[in-house]
PyMOL Python script that loads the backbone (N, CA, C, O; Angstrom):
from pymol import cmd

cmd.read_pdbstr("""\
ATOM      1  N   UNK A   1      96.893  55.646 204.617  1.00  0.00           N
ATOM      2  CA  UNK A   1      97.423  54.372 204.150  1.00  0.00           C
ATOM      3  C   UNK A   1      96.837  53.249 204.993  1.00  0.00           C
ATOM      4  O   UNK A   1      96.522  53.512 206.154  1.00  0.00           O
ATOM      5  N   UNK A   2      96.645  51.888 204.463  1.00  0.00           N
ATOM      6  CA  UNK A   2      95.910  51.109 204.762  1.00  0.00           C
ATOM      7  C   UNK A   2      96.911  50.401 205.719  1.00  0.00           C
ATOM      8  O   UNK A   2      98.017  50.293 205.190  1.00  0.00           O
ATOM      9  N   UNK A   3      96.851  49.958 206.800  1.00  0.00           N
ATOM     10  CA  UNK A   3      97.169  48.756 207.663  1.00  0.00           C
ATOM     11  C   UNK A   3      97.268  47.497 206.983  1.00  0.00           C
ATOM     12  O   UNK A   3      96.247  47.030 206.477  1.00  0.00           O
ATOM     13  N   UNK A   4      98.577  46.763 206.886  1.00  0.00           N
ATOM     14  CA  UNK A   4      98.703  45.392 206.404  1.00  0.00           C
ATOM     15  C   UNK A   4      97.735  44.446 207.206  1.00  0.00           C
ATOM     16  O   UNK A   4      97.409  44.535 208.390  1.00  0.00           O
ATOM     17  N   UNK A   5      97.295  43.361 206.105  1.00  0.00           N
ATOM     18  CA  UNK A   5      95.872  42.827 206.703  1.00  0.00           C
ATOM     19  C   UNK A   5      96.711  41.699 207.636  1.00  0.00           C
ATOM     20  O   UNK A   5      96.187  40.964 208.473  1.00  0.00           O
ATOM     21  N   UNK A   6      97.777  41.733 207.375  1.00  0.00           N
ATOM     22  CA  UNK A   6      98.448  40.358 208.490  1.00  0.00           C
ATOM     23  C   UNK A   6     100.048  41.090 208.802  1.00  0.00           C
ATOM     24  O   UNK A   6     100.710  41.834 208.078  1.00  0.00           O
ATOM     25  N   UNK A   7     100.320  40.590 210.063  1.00  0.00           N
ATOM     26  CA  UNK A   7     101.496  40.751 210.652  1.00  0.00           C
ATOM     27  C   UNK A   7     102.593  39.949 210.101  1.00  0.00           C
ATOM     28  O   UNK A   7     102.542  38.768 209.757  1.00  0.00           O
ATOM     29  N   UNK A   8     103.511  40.688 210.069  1.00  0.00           N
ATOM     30  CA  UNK A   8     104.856  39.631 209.532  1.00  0.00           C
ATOM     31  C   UNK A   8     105.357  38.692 210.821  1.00  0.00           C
ATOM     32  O   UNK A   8     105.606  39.224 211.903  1.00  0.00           O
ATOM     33  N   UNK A   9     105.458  37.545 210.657  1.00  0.00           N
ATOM     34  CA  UNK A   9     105.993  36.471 211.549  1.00  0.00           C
ATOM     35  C   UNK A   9     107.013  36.810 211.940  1.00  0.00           C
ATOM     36  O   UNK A   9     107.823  37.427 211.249  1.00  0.00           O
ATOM     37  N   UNK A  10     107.206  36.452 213.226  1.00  0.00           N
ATOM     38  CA  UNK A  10     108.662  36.746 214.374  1.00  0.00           C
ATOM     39  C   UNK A  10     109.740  36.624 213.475  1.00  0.00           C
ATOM     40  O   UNK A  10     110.593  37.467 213.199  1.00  0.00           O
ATOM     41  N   UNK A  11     109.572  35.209 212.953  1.00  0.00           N
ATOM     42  CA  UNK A  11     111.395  35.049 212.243  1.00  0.00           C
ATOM     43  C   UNK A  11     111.547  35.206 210.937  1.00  0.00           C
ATOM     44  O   UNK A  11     110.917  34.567 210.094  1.00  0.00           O
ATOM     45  N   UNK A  12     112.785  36.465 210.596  1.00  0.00           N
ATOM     46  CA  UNK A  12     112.864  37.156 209.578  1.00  0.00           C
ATOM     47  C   UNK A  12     113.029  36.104 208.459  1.00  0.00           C
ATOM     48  O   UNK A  12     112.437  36.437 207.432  1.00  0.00           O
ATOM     49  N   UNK A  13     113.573  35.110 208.397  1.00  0.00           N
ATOM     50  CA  UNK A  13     113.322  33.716 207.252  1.00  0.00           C
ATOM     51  C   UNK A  13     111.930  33.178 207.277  1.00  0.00           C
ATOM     52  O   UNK A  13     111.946  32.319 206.395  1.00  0.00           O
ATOM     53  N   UNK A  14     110.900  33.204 207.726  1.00  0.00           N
ATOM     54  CA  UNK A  14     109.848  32.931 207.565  1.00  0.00           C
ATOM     55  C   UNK A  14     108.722  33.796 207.238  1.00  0.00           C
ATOM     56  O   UNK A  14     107.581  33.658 206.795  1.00  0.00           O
ATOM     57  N   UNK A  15     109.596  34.883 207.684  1.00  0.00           N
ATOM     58  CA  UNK A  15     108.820  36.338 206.632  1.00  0.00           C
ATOM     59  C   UNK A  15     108.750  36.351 205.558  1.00  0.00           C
ATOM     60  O   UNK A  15     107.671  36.629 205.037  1.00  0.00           O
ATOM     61  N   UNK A  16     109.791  36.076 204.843  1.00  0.00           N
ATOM     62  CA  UNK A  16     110.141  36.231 203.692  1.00  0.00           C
ATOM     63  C   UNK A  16     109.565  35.003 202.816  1.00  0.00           C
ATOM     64  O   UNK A  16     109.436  34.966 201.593  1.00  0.00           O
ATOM     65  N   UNK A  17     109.276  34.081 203.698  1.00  0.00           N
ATOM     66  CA  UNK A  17     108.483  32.903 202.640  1.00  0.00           C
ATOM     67  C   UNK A  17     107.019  32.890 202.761  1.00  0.00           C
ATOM     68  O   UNK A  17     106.254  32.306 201.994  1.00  0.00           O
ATOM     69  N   UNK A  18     106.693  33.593 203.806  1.00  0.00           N
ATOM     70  CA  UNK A  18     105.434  33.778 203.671  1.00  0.00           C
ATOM     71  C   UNK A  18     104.876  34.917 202.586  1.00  0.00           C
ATOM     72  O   UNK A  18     103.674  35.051 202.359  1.00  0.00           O
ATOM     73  N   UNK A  19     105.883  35.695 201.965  1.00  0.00           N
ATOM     74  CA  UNK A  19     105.454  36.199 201.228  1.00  0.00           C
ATOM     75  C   UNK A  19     105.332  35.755 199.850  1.00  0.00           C
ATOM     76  O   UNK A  19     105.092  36.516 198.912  1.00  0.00           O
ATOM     77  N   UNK A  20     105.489  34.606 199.762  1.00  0.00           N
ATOM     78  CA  UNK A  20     105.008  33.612 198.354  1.00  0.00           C
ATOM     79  C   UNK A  20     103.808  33.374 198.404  1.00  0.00           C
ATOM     80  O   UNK A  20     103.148  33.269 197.371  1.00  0.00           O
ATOM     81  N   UNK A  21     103.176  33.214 199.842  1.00  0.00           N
ATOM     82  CA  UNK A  21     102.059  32.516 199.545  1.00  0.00           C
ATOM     83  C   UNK A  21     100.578  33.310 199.063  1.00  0.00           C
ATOM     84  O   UNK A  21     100.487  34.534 199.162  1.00  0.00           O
ATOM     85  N   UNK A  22      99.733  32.682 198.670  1.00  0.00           N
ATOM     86  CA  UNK A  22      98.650  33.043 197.957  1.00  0.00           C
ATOM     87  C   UNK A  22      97.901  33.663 199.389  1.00  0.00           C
ATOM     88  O   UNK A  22      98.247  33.604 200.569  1.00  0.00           O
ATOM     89  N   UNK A  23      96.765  34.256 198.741  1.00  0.00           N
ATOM     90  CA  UNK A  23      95.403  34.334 199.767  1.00  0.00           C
ATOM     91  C   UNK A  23      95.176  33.379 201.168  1.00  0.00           C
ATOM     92  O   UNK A  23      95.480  33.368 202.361  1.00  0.00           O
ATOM     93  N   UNK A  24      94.442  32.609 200.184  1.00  0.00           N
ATOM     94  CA  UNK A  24      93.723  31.164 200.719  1.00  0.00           C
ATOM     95  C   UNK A  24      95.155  30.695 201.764  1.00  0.00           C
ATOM     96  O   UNK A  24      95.036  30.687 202.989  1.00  0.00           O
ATOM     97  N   UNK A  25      96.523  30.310 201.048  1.00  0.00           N
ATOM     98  CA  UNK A  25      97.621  29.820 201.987  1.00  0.00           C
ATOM     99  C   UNK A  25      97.732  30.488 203.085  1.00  0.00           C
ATOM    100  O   UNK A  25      97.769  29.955 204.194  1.00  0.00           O
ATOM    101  N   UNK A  26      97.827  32.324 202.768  1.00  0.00           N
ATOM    102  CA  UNK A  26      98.137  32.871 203.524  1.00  0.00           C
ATOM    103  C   UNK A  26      97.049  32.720 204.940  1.00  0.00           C
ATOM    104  O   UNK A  26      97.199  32.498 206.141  1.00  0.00           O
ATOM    105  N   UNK A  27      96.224  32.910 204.272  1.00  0.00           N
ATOM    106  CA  UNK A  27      94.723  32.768 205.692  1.00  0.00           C
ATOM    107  C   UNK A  27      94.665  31.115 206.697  1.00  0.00           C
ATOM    108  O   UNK A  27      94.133  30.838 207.772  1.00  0.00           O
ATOM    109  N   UNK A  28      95.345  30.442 205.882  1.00  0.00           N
ATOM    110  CA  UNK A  28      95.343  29.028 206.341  1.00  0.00           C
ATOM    111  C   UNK A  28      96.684  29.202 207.652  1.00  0.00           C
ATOM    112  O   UNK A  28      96.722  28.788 208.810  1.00  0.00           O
ATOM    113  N   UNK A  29      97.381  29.763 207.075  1.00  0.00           N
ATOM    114  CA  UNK A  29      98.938  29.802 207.878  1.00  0.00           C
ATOM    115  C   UNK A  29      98.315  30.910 209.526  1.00  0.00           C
ATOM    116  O   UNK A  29      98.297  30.640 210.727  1.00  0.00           O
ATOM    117  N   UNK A  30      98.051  31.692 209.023  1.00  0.00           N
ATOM    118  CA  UNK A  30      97.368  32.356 209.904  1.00  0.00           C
ATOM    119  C   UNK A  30      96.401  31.904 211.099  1.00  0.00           C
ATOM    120  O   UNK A  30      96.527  32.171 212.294  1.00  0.00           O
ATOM    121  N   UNK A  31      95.500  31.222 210.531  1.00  0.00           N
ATOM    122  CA  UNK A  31      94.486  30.847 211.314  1.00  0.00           C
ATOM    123  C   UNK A  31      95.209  29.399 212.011  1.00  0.00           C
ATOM    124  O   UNK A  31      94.795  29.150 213.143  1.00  0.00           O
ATOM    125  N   UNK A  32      96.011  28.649 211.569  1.00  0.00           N
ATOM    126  CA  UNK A  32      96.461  27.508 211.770  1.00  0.00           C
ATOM    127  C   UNK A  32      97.651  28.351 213.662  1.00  0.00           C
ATOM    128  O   UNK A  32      97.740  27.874 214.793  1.00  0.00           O
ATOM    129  N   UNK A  33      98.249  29.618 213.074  1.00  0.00           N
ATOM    130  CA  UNK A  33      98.994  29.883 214.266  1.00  0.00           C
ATOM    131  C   UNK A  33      97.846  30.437 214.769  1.00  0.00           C
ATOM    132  O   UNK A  33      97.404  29.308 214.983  1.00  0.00           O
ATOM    133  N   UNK A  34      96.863  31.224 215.194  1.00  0.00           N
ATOM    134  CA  UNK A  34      96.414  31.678 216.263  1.00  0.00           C
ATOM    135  C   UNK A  34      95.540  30.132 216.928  1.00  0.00           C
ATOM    136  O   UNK A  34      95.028  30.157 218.047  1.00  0.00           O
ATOM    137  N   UNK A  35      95.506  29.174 216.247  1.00  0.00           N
ATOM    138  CA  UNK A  35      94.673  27.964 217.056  1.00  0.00           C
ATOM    139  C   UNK A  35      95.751  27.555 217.641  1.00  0.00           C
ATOM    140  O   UNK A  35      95.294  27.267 218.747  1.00  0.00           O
ATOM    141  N   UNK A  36      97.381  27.215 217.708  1.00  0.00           N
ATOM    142  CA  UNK A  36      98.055  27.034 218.283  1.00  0.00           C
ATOM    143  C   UNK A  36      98.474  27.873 219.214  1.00  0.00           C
ATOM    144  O   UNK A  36      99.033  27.346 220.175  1.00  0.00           O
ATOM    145  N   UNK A  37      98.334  29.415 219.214  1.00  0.00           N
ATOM    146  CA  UNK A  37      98.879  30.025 219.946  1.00  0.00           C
ATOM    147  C   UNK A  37      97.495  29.831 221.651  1.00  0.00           C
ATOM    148  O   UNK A  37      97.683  29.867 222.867  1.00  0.00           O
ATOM    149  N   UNK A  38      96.370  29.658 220.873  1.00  0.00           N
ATOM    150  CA  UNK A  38      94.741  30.050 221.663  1.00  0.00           C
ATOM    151  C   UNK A  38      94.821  28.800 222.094  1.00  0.00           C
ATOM    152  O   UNK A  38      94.921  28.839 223.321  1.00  0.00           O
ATOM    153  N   UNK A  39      94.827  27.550 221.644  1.00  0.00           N
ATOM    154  CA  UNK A  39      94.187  26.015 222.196  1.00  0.00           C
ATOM    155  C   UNK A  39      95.200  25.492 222.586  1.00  0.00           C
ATOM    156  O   UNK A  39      94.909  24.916 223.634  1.00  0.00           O
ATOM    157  N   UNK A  40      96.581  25.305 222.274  1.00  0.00           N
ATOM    158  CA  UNK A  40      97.722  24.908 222.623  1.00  0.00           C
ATOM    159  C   UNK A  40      98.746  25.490 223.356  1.00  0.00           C
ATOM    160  O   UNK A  40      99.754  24.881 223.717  1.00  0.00           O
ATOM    161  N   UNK A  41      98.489  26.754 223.600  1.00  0.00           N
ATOM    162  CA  UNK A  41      99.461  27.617 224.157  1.00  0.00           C
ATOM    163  C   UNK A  41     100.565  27.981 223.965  1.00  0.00           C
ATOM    164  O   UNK A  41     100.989  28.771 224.809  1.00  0.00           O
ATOM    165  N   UNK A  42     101.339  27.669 223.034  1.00  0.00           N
ATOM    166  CA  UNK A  42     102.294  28.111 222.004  1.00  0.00           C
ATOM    167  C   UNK A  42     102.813  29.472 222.227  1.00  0.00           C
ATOM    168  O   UNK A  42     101.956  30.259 222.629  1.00  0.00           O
ATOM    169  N   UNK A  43     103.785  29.863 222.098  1.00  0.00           N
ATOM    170  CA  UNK A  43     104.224  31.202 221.904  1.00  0.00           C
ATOM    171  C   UNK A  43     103.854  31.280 220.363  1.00  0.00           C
ATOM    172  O   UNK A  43     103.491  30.363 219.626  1.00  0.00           O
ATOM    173  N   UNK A  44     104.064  32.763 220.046  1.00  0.00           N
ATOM    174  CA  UNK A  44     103.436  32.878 218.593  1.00  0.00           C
ATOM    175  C   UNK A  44     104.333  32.790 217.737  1.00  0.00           C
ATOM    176  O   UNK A  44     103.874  32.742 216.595  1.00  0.00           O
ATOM    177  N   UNK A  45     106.076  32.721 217.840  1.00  0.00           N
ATOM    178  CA  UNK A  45     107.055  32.676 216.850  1.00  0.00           C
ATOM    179  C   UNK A  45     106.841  30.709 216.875  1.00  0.00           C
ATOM    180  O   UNK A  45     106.516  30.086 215.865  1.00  0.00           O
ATOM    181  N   UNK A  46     107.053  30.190 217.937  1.00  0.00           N
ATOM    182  CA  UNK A  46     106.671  28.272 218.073  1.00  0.00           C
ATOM    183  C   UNK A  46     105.181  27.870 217.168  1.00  0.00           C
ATOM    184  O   UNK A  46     105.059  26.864 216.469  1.00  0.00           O
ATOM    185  N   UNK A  47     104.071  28.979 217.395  1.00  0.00           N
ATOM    186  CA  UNK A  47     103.283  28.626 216.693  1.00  0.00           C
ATOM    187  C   UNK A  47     103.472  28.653 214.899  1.00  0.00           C
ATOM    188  O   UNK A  47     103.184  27.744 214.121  1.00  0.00           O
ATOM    189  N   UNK A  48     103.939  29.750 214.640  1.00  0.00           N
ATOM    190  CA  UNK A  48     104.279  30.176 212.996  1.00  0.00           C
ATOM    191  C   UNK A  48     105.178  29.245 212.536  1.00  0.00           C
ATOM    192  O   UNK A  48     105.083  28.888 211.361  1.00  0.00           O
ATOM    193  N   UNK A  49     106.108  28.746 213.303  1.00  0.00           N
ATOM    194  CA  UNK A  49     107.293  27.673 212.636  1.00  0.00           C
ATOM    195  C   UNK A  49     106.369  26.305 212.456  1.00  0.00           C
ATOM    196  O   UNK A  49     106.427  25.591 211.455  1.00  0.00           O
ATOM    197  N   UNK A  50     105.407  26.035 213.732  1.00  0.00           N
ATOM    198  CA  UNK A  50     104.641  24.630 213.668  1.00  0.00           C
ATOM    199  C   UNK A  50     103.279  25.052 212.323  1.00  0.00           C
ATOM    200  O   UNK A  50     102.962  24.197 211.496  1.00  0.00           O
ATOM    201  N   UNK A  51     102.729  26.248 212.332  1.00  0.00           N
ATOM    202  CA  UNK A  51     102.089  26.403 210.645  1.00  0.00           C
ATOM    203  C   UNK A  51     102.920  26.184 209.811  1.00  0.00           C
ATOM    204  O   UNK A  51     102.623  25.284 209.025  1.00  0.00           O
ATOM    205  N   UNK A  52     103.940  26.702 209.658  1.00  0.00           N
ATOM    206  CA  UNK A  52     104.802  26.437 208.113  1.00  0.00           C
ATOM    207  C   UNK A  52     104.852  25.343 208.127  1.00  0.00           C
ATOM    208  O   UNK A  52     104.502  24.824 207.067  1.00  0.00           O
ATOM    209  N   UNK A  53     105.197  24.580 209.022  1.00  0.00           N
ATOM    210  CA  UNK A  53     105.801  23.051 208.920  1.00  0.00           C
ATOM    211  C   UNK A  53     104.602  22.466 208.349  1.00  0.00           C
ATOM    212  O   UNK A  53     104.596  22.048 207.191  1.00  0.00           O
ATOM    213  N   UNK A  54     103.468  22.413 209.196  1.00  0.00           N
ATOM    214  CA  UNK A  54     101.981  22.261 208.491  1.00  0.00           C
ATOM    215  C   UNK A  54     101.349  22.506 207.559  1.00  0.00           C
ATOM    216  O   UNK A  54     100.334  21.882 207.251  1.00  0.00           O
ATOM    217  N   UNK A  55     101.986  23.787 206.709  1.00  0.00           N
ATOM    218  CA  UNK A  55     101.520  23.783 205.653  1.00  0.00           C
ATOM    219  C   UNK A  55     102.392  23.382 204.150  1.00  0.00           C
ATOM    220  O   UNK A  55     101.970  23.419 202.994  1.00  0.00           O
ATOM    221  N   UNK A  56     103.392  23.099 204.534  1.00  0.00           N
ATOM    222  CA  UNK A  56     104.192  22.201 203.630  1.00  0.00           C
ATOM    223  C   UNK A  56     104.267  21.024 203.378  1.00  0.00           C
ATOM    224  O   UNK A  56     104.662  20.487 202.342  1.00  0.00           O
ATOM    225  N   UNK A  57     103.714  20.362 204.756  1.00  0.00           N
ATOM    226  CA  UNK A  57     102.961  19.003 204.810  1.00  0.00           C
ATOM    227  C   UNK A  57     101.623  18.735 204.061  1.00  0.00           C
ATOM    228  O   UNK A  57     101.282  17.691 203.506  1.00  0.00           O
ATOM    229  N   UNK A  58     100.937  19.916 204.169  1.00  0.00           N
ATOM    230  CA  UNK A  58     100.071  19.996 202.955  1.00  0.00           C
ATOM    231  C   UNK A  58      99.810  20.112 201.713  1.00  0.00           C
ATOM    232  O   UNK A  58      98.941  19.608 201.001  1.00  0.00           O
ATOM    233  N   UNK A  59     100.803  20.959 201.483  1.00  0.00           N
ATOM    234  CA  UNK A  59     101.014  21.234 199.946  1.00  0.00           C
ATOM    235  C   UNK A  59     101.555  20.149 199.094  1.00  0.00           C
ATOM    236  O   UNK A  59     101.515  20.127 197.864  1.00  0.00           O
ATOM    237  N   UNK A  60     102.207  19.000 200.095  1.00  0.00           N
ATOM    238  CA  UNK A  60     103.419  18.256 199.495  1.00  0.00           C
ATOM    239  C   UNK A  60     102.363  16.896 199.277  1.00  0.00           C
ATOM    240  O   UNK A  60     102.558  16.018 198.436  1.00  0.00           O
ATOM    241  N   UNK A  61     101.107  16.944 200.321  1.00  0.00           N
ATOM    242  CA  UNK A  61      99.858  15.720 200.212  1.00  0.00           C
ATOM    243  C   UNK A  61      99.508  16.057 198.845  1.00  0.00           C
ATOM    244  O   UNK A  61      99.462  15.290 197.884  1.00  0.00           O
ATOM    245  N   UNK A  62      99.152  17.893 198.894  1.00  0.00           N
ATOM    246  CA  UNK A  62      98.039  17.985 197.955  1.00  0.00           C
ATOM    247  C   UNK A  62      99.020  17.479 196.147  1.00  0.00           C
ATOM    248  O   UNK A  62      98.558  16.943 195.139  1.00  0.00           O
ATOM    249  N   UNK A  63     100.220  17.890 196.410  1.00  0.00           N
ATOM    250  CA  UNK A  63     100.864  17.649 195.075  1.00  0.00           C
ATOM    251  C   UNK A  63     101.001  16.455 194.289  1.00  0.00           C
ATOM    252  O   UNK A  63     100.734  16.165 193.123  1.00  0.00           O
ATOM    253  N   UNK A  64     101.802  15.476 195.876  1.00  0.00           N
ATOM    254  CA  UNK A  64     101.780  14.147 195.883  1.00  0.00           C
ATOM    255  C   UNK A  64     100.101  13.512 195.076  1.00  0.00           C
ATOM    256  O   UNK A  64     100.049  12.947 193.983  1.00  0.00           O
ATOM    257  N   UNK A  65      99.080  13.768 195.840  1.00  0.00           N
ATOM    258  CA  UNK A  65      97.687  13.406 194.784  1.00  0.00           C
ATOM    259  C   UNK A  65      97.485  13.560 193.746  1.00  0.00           C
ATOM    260  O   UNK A  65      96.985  12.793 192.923  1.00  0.00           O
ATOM    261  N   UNK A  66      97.977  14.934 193.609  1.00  0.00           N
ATOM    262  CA  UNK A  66      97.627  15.325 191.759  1.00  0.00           C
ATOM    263  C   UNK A  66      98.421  14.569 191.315  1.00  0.00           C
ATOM    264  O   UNK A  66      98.080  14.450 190.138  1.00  0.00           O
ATOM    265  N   UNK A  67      99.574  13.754 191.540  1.00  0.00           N
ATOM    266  CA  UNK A  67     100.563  13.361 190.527  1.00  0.00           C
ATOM    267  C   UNK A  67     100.041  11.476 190.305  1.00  0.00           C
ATOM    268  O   UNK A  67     100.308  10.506 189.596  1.00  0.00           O
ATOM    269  N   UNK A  68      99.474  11.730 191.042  1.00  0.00           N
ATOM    270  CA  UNK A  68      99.255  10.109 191.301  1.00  0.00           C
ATOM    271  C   UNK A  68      97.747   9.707 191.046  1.00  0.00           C
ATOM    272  O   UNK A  68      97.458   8.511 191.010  1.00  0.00           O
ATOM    273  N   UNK A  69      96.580  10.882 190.829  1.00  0.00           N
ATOM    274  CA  UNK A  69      95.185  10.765 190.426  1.00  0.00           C
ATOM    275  C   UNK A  69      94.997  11.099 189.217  1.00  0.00           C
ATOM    276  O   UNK A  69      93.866  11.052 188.733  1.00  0.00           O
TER     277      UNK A  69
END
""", "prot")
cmd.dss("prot")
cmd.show_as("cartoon", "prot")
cmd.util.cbc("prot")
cmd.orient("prot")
C-alpha cells in the first residue's frame, strides 16, 4: 500500500478541511507551511493555521475578481 503523498495537519479541524481541497490547493497549503516552518521558524501546527488563513485570503481575492471582471 502506497504512503499518503501528504501528512495530515496537527489540528484535527484543519484536517478535515484540508480534505476539500484540490491538487494545486493542496500543494500550495503545503509548500506555503514548510516556507514558514524553514524561513520563519514556525512550529508546524502555527505554520498550517498561518497557510489556511493564507489560503482563504486567496481564494476569497481570486473569487472577489471573477465577480467583478
Amino acid at each position: 500500500m502506497d504512503a499518503p503523498k501528504y501528512l495530515a495537519p496537527l489540528d484535527a479541524t484543519l484536517a478535515m478541511r484540508v480534505l476539500g481541497l484540490d491538487e494545486p490547493q493542496r500543494q500550495w497549503f503545503e509548500d506555503c507551511c514548510a516556507m514558514r516552518e524553514l524561513h520563519f521558524g514556525l512550529a508546524r501546527r502555527e505554520a498550517e493555521l498561518a497557510a489556511w488563513a493564507d489560503l482563504q485570503r486567496a481564494h476569497r481575492r481570486v473569487t472577489e475578481n471573477a465577480r467583478s471582471g
